[in-house]
Structures are given as C-alpha cells and as structure tokens.
N, C-alpha and C positions, 0 to 999 in steps of 0.2 A: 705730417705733424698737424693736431689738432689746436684749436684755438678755442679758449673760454674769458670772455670779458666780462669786468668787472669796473664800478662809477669809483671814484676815490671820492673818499668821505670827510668829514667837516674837518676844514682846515686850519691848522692851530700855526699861529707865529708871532715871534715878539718883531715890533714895529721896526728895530732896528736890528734886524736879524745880521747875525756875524757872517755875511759873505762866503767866508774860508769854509765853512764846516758844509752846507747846502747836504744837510740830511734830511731825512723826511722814514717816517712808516705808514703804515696799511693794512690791508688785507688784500693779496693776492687772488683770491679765490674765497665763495664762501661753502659750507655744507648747506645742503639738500634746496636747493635754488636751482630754478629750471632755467637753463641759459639760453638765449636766441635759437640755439643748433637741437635744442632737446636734449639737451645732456643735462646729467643731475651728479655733481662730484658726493659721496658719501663721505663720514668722517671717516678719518685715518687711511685714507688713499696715498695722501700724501709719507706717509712713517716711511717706508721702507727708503725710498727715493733722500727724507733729509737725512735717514741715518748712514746712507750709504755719503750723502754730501760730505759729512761730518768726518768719518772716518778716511776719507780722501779715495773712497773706492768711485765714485762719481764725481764730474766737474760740477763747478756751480752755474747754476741758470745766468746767462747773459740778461743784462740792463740795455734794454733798446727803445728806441723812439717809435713807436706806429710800427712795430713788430718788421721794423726795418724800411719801411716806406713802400712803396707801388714800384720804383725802379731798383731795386735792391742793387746799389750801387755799394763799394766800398766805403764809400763816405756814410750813407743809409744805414749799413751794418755794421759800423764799427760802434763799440759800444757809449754810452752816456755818463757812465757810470759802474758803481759795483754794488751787489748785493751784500750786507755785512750780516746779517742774521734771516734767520726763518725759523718758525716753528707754527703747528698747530697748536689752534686751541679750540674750545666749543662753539666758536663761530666760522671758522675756518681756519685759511691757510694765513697770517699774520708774517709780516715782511719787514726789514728796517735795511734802508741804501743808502748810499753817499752817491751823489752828484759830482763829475769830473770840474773840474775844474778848466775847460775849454768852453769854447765858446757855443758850443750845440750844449754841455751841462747846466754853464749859467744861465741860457736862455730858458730851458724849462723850469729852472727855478727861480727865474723871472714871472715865467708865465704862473706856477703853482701858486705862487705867493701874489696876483694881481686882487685889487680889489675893484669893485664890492663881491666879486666870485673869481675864484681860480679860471683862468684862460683852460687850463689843462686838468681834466677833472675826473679820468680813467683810468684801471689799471686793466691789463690783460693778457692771460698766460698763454704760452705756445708749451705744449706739451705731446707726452705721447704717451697712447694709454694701455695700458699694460694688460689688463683685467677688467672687465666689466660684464654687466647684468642686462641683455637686452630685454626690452617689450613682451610681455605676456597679454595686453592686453593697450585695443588704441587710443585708451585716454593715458595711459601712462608714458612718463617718460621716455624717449629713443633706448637713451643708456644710464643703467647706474654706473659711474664710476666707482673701480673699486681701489686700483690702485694705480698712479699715475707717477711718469719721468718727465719731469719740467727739464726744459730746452731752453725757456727764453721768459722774463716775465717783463712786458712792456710798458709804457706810459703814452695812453693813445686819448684823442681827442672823444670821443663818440662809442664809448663802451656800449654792449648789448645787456650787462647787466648790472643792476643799477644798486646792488647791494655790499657789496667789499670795496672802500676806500681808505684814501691817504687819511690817514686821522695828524699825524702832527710834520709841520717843521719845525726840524730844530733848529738853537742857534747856543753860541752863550751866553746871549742875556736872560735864558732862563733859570739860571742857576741862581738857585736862593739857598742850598745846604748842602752841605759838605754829599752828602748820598748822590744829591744833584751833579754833583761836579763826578763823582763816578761813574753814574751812568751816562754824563756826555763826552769823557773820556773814552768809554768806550762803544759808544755809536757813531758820534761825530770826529772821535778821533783816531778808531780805529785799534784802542787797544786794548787786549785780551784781557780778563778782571784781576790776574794778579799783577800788571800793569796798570791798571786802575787803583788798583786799592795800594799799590805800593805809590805812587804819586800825590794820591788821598793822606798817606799816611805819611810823608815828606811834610804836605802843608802842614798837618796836625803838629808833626815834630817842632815847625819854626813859629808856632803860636797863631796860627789861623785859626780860625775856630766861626761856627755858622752865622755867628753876629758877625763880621767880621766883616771890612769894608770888599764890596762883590769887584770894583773894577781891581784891585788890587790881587783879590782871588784870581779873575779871570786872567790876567798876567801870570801870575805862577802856575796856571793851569798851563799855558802856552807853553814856557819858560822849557815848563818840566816834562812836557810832552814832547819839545823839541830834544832835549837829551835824550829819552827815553825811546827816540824813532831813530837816534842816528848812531 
C-alpha cells in the first residue's frame, strides 16, 4: 500500500460549534502535485474506484488517525470515524466525514478546531495504485498516477504535501436557510437528499420559513431527524 500526504486547509467553524455533529471536508488528494515519494496523481484516477464505491462493488476507504499509528495496535486501527461523501473535482480528490463520537473522534475534533491554528492540519491517503506512467526522463516525476484503489484516507499531523486540506467544520449554527439546513441534514446528519428534502419540506409545511427564528429551526431539524433515523 502506497501513501500520498496531503496539509488540511483553512479552517471554517462557528465559535459554538454543535458538538453532536463533529463533521468537517477537504481535499483528500490533489491533481498534478508532486508528493514527498515523486508521485504525481492525475485527474480522474480516482472515477473508477468511487464508482465502484457507490455502487457497493468496493468497500469505503477507512477513517484513521496517523494511518494507524507506528504500533498498529487494535486500538490504532480501529477507525475515527466514517467517510460520508467523496467526489472529484478540478482540484482534486474532495471528501466530507463525520467524527465518531468516542473519545479518540472528539479529540481530534478537539484538536482541528484549536485556536489560533488547528493542532491537527493533514490529510493522507493510503492507497493502491492500479495504473500508472513511469519516468521517461530524470527531471520528471517517479510516477503518474493513472488510476488508483484508496484503502484508507487518514488525519495525520505532519503531511508531505501541503496542498489538499480540511476546508470546513461543520456545526448547526451554521444554518441561516432553509437550503442550509439540507445540506447539514445530510453531511452532519447523515441522510440521503430525499431524507433531506423530505424533512426540509416537514419544516416548510408547519410554517418555518428562512426568516424564521434559527434556535427554534435547529430543534426541528433534530426533532425530525431523530424520527427519520429510527
């Protein structure tokens, strides 16, 4: 298994961030950045691998702390957390997880969320690479990547490359519109857009509306998402 690091980048959070939810995005990897090992991922390395994710022909990449730590103990390996989305885009590989809810998840989202800079400020993939373009020449890169199987995408201290990061925590005291409260329904809370939008559409029915006072929102968003998960 290869390994390709990446810095988590500028980090967004409201001061009194909802605890419960401890989600966060990024960028997992970026295209055409030369990483510590001389590797170069290209775009669209990644397609085959989420399409197969998607369609349940592949598992999902593991959420790990320091790619499991130096003693890879069971405690080490056991996961942080879960991955809820992934997709490319023209800067790379983009990612959005949820943090467990034990004490190894709240910690790092202790540490991400420190100020004046995050404690914890890297992301980095454990992968395996399926396809690629070696060297023709020894100013260029080891390898292009052409197309790659993610194993594991970690949350490490000391990335080698300093281009793909965490861009947001979430919480919900971000929600200022009704849109808002669907897309944290389904990052932070885990559910699927016609679960979003049928919840969305609950509030609308009983007269919520995006003026509408937000602590009062943010309960019905709970309320409704607790029915809706059990």
């Amino acid at each position: 298994m290869n390994r390709f690091d990446c810095s988590l980048v500028e980090l967004k959070f409201a001061a009194d961030a909802d605890a419960e939810a401890m989600t966060f995005e990024g960028y997992g990897a970026v295209f055409g950045n030369v990483d510590s090992y001389g590797d170069v991922i290209e775009p669209g390395a990644f397609s085959r691998f989420l399409a197969d994710v998607k369609s349940g022909a592949q598992p999902w990449p593991a959420m790990l702390s320091q790619h499991g730590g130096w003693q890879m103990t069971a405690d080490d390996m056991t996961p942080i957390g879960v991955w809820t989305d992934f997709a490319e885009d023209g800067h790379g590989l983009k990612v959005s997880g949820k943090l467990a809810d034990t004490p190894r998840g709240r910690e790092m989202h202790a540490l991400m969320k420190m100020a004046p800079r995050p404690a914890i400020d890297g992301m980095s993939i454990g992968y395996i690479a399926k396809e690629w373009e070696p060297r023709s020449k020894p100013e260029e890169p080891k390898r292009r990547l052409k197309r790659i199987d993610l194993v594991e995408i970690s949350l490490v201290t000391r990335p080698a490359n300093g281009q793909a990061r965490v861009q947001a925590v979430k919480s919900i005291e971000q929600i200022f519109t009704l849109a808002d409260a669907e897309r944290y329904l389904r990052d932070a809370g885990g559910l699927s857009r016609s679960e979003a939008v049928a919840v969305v559409s609950r509030i609308k029915s009983i007269g919520r509306g995006d003026s509408g006072d937000l602590a009062e929102l943010a309960e019905l968003i709970k309320r409704n998402t607790a029915i809706l998960k059990h």
